[in-house]
N, C-alpha and C positions, 0 to 999 in steps of 0.2 A: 311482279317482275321489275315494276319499276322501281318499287324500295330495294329489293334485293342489289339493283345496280347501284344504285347511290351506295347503299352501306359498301359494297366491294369498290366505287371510286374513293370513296371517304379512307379506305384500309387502304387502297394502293397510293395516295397523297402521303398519309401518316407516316407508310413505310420509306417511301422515298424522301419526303422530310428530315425526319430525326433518325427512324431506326437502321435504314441502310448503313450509316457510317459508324453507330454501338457496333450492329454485327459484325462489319466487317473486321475491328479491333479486337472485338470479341474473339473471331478467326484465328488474330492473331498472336492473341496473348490466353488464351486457353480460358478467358474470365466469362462469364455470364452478362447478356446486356443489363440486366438491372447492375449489376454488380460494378460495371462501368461507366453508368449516368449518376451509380452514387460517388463513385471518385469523381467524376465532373462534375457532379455539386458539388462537392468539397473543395474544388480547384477555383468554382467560378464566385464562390462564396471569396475570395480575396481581391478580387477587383472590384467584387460590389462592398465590401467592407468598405475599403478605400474610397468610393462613393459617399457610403452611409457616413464616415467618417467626417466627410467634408461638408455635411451637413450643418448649418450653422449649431452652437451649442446653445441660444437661446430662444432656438426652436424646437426643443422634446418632440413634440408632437410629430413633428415634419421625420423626425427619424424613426417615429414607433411606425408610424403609417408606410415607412419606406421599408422597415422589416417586414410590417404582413402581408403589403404585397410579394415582398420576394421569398417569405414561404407558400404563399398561395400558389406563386409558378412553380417552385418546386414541388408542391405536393399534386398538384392536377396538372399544370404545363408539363411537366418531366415523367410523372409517376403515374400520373392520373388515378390519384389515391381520392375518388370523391366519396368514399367511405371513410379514409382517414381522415379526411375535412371533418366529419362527423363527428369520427373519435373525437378528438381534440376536442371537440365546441360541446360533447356531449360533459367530457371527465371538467374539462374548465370551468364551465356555467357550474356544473355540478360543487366544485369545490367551493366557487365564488359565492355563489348561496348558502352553503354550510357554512362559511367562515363570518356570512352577512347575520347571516340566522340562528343560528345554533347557539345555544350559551352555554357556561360552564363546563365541568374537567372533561369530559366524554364528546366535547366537539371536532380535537382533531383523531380521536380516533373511528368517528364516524365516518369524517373526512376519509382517513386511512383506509376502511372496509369497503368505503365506494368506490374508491379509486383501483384500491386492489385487486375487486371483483369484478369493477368493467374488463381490467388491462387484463385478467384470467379469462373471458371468455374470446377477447384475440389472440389468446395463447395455443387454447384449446383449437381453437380454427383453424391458427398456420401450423400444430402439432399433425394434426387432421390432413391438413391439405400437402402436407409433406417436401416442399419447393423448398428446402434451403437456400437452392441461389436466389428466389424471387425477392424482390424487396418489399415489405407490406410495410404498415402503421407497426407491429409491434415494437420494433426499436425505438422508433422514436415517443410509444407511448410507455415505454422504460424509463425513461429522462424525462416525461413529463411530468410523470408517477413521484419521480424524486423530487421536483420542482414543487408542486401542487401538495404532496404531505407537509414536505416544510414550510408552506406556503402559509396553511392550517396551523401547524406550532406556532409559529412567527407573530401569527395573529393571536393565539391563544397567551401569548405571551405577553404583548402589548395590552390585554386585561388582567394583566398579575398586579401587585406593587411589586413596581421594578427592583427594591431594596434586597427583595429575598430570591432576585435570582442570579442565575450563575452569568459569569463575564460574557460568555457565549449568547445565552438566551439573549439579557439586558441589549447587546450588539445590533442584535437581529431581529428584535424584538417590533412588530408591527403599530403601532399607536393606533393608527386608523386605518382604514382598508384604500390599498389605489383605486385612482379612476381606472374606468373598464378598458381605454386606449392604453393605459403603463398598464395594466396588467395582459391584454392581449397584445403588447411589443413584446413583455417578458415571456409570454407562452412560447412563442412564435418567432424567439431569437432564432432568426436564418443560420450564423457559424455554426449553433449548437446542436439542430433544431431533430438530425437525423442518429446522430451520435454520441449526445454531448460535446462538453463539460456540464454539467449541474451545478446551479447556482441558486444561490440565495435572493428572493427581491431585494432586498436590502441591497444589495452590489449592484443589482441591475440599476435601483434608484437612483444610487452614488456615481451608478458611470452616466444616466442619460443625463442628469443636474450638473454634473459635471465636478461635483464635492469629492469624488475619488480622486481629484489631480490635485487637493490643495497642499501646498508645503507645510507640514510642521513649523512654527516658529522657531526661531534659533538655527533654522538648519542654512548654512553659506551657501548661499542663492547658485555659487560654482556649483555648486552640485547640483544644483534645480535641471530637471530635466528639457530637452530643447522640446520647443512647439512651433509650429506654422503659424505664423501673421499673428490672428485675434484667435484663436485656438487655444484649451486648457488640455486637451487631449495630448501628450508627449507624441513623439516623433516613434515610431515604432516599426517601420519599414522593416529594418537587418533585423531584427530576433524574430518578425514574423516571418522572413523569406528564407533563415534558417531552418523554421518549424518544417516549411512547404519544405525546402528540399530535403530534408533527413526523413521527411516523410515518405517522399516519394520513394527514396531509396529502400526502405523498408517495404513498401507495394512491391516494390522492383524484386527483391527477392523472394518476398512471398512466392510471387509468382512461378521462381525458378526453382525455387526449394519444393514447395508445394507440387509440383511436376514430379518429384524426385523420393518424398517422404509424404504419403497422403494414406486416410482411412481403408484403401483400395491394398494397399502392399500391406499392412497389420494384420487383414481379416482375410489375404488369400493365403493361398496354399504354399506360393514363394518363401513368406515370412520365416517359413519354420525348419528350411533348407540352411538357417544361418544359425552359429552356436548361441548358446544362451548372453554373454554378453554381448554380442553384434546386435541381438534382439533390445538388450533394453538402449545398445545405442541408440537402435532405427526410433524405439517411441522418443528416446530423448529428443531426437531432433523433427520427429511429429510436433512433439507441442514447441518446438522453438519456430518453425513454422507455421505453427497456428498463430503463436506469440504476434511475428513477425507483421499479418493482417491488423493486428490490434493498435501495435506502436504504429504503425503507416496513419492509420484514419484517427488514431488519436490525436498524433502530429499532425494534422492537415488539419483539423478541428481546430484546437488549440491555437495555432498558427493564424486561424481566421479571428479568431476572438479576439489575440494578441491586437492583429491591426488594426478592430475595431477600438482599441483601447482597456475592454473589460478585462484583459490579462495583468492589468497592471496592477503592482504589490507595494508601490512606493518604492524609496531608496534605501539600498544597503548599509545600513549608519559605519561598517565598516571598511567598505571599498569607496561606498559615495556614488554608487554606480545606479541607473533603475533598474529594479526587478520587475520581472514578468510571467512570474511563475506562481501567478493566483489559481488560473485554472488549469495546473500540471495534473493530468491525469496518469502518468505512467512514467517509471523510469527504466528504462531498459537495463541499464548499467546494475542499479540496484537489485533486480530481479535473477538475473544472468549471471552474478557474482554472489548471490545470498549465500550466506552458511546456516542461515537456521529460516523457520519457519515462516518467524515474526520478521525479518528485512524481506523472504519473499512476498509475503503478502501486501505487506505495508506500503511496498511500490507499485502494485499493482491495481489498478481502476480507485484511485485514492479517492474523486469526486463520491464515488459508491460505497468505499470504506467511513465515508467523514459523512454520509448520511446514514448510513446504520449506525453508527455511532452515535450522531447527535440527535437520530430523532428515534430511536428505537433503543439500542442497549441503554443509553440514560437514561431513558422518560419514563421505561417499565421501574425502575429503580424507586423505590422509596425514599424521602426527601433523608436527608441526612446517613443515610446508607450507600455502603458499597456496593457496585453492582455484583451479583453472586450469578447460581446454575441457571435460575430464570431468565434473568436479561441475556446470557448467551446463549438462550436454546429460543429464545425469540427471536435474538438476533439472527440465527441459524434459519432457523425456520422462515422471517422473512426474506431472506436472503434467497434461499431455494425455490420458496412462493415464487418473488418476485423476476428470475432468472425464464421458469415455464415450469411443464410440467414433464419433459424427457428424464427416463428414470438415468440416463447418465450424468444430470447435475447431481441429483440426491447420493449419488455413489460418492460423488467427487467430495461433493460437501461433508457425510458423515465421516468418511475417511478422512478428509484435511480436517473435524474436528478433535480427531483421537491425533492425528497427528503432532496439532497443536501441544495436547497436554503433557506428550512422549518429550517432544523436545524443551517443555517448560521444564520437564523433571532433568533430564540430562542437562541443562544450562546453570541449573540450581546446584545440582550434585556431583557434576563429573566434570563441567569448566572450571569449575575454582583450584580442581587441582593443578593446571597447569598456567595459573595465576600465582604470585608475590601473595604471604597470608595478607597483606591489606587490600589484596585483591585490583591495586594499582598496575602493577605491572605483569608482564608474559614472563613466565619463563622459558628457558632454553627450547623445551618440548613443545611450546603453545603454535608453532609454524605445523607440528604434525598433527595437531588437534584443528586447524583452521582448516588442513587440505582435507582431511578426515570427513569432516563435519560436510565439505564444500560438496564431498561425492555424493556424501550418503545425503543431504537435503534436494539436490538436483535428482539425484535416481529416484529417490520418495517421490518427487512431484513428478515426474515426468507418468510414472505409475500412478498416480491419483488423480493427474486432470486427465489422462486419454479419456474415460468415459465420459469428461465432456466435450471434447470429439464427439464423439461417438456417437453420443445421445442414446445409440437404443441400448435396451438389456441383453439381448445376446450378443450384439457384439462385440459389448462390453466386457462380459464375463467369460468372452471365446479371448479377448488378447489378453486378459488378465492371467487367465490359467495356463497360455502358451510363455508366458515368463515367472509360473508355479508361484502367484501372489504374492512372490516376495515382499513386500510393501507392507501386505498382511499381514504377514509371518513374522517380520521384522515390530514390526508396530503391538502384534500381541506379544510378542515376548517381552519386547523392553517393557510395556503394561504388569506384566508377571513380575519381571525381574522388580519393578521401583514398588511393586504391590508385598513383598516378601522382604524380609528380614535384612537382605540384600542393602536395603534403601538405609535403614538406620545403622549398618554395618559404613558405611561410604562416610555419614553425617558423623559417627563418632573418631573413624578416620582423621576428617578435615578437622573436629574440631581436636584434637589432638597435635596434630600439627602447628595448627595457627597458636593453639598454646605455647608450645616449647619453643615456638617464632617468639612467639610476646617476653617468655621469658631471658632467651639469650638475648633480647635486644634491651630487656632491662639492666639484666648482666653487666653489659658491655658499657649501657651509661653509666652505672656506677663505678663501674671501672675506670671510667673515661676522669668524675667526679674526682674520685681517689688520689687519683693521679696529677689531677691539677691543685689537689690539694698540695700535695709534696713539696717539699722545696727545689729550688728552680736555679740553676746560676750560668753564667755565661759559661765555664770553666768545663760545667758537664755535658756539655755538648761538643766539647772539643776534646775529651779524653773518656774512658771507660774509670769509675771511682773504684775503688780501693775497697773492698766490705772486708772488715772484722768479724770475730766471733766464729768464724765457720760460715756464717751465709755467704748463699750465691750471689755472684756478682748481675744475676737478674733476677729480679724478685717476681718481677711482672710476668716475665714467661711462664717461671714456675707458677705461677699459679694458675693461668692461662691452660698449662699443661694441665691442671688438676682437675679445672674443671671441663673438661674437653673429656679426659677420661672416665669423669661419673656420669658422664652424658651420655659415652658407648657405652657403659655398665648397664644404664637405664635402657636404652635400646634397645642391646641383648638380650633383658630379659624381657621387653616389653615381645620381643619377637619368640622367644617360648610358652607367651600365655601368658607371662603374670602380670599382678595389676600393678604397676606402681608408677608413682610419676616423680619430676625432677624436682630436689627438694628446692626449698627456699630461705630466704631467710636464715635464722640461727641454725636449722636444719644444713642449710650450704654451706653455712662455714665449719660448723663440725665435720662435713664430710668432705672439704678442703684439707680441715688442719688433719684428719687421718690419712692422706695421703701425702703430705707434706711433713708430716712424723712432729708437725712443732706448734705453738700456739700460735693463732695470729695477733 
C-alpha cells in the first residue's frame, strides 16, 4: 500500500511537472507529447549552443563534458530513455574496441556488422511495438550507426600509407585513436544527437581545436570572418536564427497540411470518390507533407550546429562571404523543383547520401576500379537495412532503383535531342521537355515514397492499385522500350544529326575561308561589281543555293529509307558544279 502510494505521488509530481504543459500543446496542435519535447529539444539545444559556444576554446575538455551532460538530460531528464543510455554506451564501447583492437582490411567491417545488428534488433522492437508517435533510441541510433562506421574507416585508414589513398580517405583519415572524453563529446553532440547531421571526427576535432576557423594565407583579412573578444569561433547568430525560423515554418505547416492530407484519407473509402488525377494529386501532396516534417527538424538541427560553430565551410573565395553549409542535410528548393531522379535525390538527407557513398559504394569497389552492379546493390541493400524493416521502405527503394536506371536512359537518349549537337545549348523545344520531365519525375515520386508512409504491405498495395500502379506501368515500359531495338533506333538518330551539324558547320567555315580569301576593296562595299562572262552578279549565294538544295535531296531520301549521306569533299564539289551547270 505504501509503495503503491509513493509510485502514484512520484506519477502525479512528474505529470504536473513536465507533462501537463506537452499535453496541453499536444491538445492543441494535433502532435503527440513525445513529438513535442523532441521539438523542444531542438529549440532549447540553441541557447545551450550559445552557452557551449562561449565556452573558452582552450578548454576542449570543459565543452565535451558540457555536451554529455546536456544529452544525458535529454535522454533520461526529457525522454527517460535509460535503455537508450544503454544503446549508445553498448554500440560506442563496442566500436571503440574494434577500432582499438582489431587489425587489418576486415576491421571496419566488423565494426559495420556490429553496429548494424545491434541498431536491427531496436528496429525490430519499435517495428513490434507499433508507437510511431513514441520517441525511442532508434533515430538517434541511425546517426550514431553513421557516425561509429566511419568512425572505423577513418581509423582504418590512418593505418594505410597515406600515398595511395584517395583526397577523401587522406582528409579524414584517423592517425591515432581519440581520447575517450573527444570521442564521447563526438558521440553525444547534443544539436545532432536525436536527428542529426552526421559527421565526420575529423570536423568534430577541427571544430573543438578550433583549426576549423584558421584563414587560408593570402586570403584579405576583410573577408576574415567577425568573432567575439578572444574567440576563433565566427560570429554565427543571423544564419543560425534563419535556420530556427524557416524551420519552424516548416513544423508550422506540417502540422496544418498534415490535418488535411494524411495516411487516414489514402486508405479510406473517401479517397476513391475523387477522379483519378485528384488521386495522384492527394498522394502528391501526402508526401509533400511528410516532406514538410523532415525540412522543419532538419532546419532546427542544422541551425543548432550552425551556432555551435560546427556548420562552418570557410569562405566563399567568390562573394568573400562565410559559408555555413557544412552540415546542409536537405534542400527544399532542389527537391520540390527536381526534373529527374538524380537532383531529387541528391537533395535530399545529403549527410546519408555522402555516407553511403563514402563508406559503402566506394569501399565495396576494387582498388583501381569503377564501382559497377555490386557496390550499388549494397549500397541499396544497406540503405533499406539501415532505414528498418517495414516492408513499405523496401517497396520504395526497389522501385526508386528501376527508377533510377529509366531515367539514366531517357537523359542519355531522348535530352540531347532537345539540346544544340554540342550539346551546349537548349533548343527552342527544351522549355517543353523541362515541364515534361518536371510532372512526370514529381508524379513517379510522389507514387514510390507513399509506401514509405505507409510502412505496411497492405496498405501500401491497397493505394498503389487505387491509382492502377501507374509508376509501374510507366517504369516497365520505358525498361521495354530502351530494352528493344527502339534504343539503338534513337542513338542512330542523334548520331546522324550531330553529323550533318558537324558537317554544315565545316561547310560554312570554309566558306567563311574562301571568302576572306578574295579580294577586298573599299569600292565594293559601296556599289554591286559588274561580273563578265555570263556569271551572276552573286557567286556566293549561288552556291549557298546549291548546297542547301543537295541537303533536302539527301533528307528526302534519307526519309524514304535510303542510306545515303551528305557528300564531302571532291564528292561536294561535283555535286555543286552539277547543279550550277559550270566548273568551279
Amino acid at each position: 500500500m505504501i509503495v503503491e502510494h509513493r509510485n502514484g505521488l512520484e506519477e502525479r509530481i512528474r505529470l504536473t511537472s513536465v507533462y501537463v504543459a506537452f499535453e496541453y500543446a499536444g491538445s492543441l496542435t494535433g502532435a503527440s507529447v513525445d513529438e513535442l519535447k523532441l521539438i523542444f529539444s531542438f529549440l532549447l539545444s540553441y541557447p545551450l549552443a550559445g552557452l557551449l559556444k562561449r565556452i573558452p576554446d582552450a578548454k576542449p575538455y570543459q565543452k565535451n563534458v558540457f555536451i554529455i551532460i546536456v544529452s544525458l538530460f535529454y535522454l533520461v531528464g526529457l525522454f527517460d530513455l535509460w535503455a537508450g543510455v544503454r544503446t549508445i554506451f553498448i554500440s560506442s564501447c563496442g566500436a571503440y574496441i574494434i577500432a582499438s583492437y582489431v587489425d587489418g582490411p576486415f576491421m571496419p567491417w566488423i565494426g559495420f556488422v556490429f553496429l548494424m545488428g545491434h541498431m536491427s534488433v531496436n528496429h525490430i522492437y519499435r517495428q513490434s511495438a507499433n508507437a510511431p508517435d513514441k520517441v525511442d533510441i532508434t533515430g538517434a541510433q541511425m546517426v550514431l550507426v553513421m557516425k561509429l562506421t566511419g568512425f572505423c574507416w577513418n581509423v582504418y585508414d590512418g593505418r594505410q600509407e597515406q600515398e595511395g589513398l584517395a583526397d577523401f580517405q587522406r582528409e579524414r583519415a584517423l592517425l591515432q585513436l581519440p581520447s575517450l572524453l573527444d570521442f564521447a563529446g563526438y558521440v553525444l553532440f547534443f544539436p545532432s544527437l536525436f536527428a542529426g547531421p552526421s559527421f565526420d571526427f575529423v570536423d568534430y576535432r577541427r571544430w573543438i581545436e578550433t583549426t576549423m576557423f584558421e584563414i587560408p594565407p593570402g586570403t584579405d583579412q576583410k573577408s576574415a570572418p567577425r568573432t567575439r573578444k578572444q574567440r576563433r569561433i565566427p560570429r554565427s547568430g543571423t544564419p543560425a536564427t534563419m535556420k530556427a525560423v524557416v524551420g519552424l515554418i516548416w513544423i508550422f505547416m506540417f502540422l496544418k497540411f498534415s490535418a488535411w492530407y494524411n495516411t487516414d484519407l489514402v486508405i479510406g473509402d473517401e479517397y476513391m470518390k475523387y477522379g483519378f488525377l485528384r488521386r495522384i494529386w492527394i498522394l502528391e501532396m501526402l508526401g509533400f507533407a511528410t516532406r514538410m516534417k523532415y525540412y522543419g527538424v532538419w532546419y532546427l538541427t542544422e541551425g543548432a550546429c550552425i551556432l555551435t560553430g560546427l556548420g562552418y565551410k570557410g569562405i566563399d573565395p567568390k562573394t568573400g562571404r562565410v559559408q555555413w553549409s557544412r552540415l546542409e542535410n536537405v534542400n527544399p528548393w532542389g527537391i520540390e523543383t527536381a526534373q529527374n531522379t538524380r537532383a531529387y535525390l541528391e537533395n535530399w538527407n545529403k549527410n546519408t547520401n555522402n555516407w553511403l557513398r563514402n563508406y559503402m559504394y566506394l569501399r565495396v569497389t576494387p582498388k583501381g576500379k569503377k564501382p559497377g552492379f555490386r557496390a550499388s546493390l549494397a549500397t541499396f541493400a544497406t540503405s533499406a537495412f539501415w532505414h528498418g524493416f517495414y516492408p513499405g521502405y523496401y517497396l520504395s527503394f526497389v522501385l526508386a532503383a528501376f527508377l533510377q536506371t529509366v531515367a539514366k536512359n531517357f537523359r542519355r537518349h531522348v535530352r540531347p535531342f532537345f539540346l544544340t549537337p554540342d550539346g551546349q545549348r537548349p533548343t527552342k523545344y527544351k522549355i517543353y521537355y523541362d515541364i515534361l520531365s518536371y510532372l512526370v519525375t514529381q508524379a513517379a515520386f510522389c507514387f514510390t515514397t507513399a509506401p514509405f508512409v505507409l510502412l505496411s504491405l497492405p496498405s501500401s498495395l491497397l493505394v498503389w492499385s487505387r491509382v492502377y500502379f501507374y509508376t509501374i506501368l510507366g517504369t516497365a515500359a520505358s525498361m521495354a522500350f530502351f530494352a528493344s531495338p527502339a534504343k539503338s533506333w534513337l542513338i542512330k538518330q542523334l548520331n546522324a544529326r550531330n553529323r550533318i551539324a558537324k558537317m554544315d558547320q565545316h561547310q560554312v567555315q570554309q566558306e567563311q575561308q574562301q571568302r576572306q580569301r578574295q579580294p577586298f576593296s573599299r569600292d565594293s562595299t559601296m556599289e554591286e561589281p559588274i561580273m563578265g562572262g555570263g556569271l551572276p552578279s552573286d557567286p556566293g549565294k549561288e552556291l549557298d543555293d546549291a548546297v542547301r538544295e543537295i541537303k533536302e535531296e539527301v533528307d528526302a531520301r534519307r526519309q524514304r529509307g535510303a542510306s545515303v549521306s551528305m557528300p564531302t569533299g571532291q564528292g561536294m564539289k561535283e555535286a555543286v558544279e552539277n547543279k550550277i551547270g559550270r566548273k568551279l
